[in-house]
C-alpha positions in Angstrom: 138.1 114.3 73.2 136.8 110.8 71.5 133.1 111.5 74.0 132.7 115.0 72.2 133.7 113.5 68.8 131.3 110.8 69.0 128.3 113.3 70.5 128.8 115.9 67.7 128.2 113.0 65.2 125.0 112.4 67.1 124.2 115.6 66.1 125.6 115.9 62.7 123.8 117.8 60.1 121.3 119.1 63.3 121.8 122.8 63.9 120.4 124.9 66.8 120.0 128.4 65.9 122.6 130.1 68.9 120.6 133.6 68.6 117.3 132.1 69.2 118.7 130.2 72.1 120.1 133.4 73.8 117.7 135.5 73.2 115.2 132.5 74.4 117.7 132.8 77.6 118.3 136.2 77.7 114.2 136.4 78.2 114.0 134.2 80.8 116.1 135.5 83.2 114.3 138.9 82.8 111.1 136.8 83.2 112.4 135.0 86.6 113.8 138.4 87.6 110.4 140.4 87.3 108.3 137.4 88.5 110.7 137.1 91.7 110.0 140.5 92.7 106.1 140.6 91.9 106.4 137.3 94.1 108.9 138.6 96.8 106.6 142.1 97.1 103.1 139.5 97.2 104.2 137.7 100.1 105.7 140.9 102.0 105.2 143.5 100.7 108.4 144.9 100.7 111.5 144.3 98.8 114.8 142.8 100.8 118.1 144.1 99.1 120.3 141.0 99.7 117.6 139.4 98.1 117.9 141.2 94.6 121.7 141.0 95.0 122.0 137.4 95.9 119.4 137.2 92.6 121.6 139.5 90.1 124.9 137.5 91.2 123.0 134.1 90.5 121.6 135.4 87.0 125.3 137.3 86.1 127.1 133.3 87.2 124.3 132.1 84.2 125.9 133.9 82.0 129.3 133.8 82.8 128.8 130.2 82.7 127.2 130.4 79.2 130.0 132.5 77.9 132.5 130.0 79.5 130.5 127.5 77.6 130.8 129.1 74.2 134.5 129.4 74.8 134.6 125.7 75.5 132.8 125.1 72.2 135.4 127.2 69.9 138.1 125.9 72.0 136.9 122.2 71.0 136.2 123.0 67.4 132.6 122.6 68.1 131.8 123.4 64.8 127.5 122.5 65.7 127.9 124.5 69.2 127.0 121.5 71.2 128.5 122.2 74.5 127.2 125.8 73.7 123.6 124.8 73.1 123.6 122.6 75.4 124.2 124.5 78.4 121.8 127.4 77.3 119.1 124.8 77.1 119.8 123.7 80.5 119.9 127.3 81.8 116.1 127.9 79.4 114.7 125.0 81.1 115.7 125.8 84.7 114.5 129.9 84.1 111.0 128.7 82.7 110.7 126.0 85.9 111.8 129.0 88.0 109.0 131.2 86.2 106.5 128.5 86.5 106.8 128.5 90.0 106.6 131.9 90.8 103.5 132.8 88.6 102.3 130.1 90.9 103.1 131.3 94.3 101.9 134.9 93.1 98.3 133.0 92.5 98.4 132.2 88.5 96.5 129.2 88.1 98.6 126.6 86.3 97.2 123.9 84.0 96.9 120.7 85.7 100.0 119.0 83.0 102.4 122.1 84.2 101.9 121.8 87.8 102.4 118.0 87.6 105.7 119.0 85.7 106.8 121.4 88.9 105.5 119.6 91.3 103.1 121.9 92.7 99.2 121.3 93.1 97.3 122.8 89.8 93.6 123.4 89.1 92.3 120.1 87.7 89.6 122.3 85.4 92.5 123.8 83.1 93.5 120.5 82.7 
């Protein structure tokens, strides 16, 4: 209880807004959900069932771990949400990684700074 004392006073007086973080989440997965599919159609032309399912139950244990997050957060008197934020950041970063790589199996040509961040060989012209 001290370790979540002493990182909410890291962040005191520093205030995410939750909304923007949700919805910034709540896009993403939509994003990594279409992009999958344009991807998973690309390479074969067709579209594999367990594949969407396994997909949706991945995306629905994001946000059941989210709202199990926010629960920790009032549970804790998280009063500046940082569990909260903190594990929709994590999910925001991981969704736009996720898109990243699909645009670039689909054939998107990725700056060379983005591909270096995903570990995937970019187009050293859009440097």
């Amino acid at each position: 209880m001290e370790e979540l004392q002493t990182l909410q006073n890291l962040f005191n007086g520093f205030t995410l807004n939750t909304n923007l973080l949700t919805y910034a989440l709540v896009a993403g997965i939509v994003v990594d959900f279409i992009t999958g599919i344009i991807k998973a159609y690309r390479e074969d032309r067709k579209l594999s069932s367990s594949k969407l399912r396994d997909g949706g139950f991945k995306k629905a244990a994001i946000i059941l771990v989210v709202l199990l997050s926010y629960g920790l957060s009032l549970l804790f008197s998280d009063i500046n949400h940082v569990i909260f934020n903190s594990v929709q950041s994590y999910y925001i970063y991981t969704e736009l990684i996720s898109v990243l790589e699909n645009l670039s199996e689909i054939g998107v040509d990725m700056p060379s700074f983005l591909s270096r961040i995903i570990g995937i060989k970019g187009s050293e012209k859009n440097g």
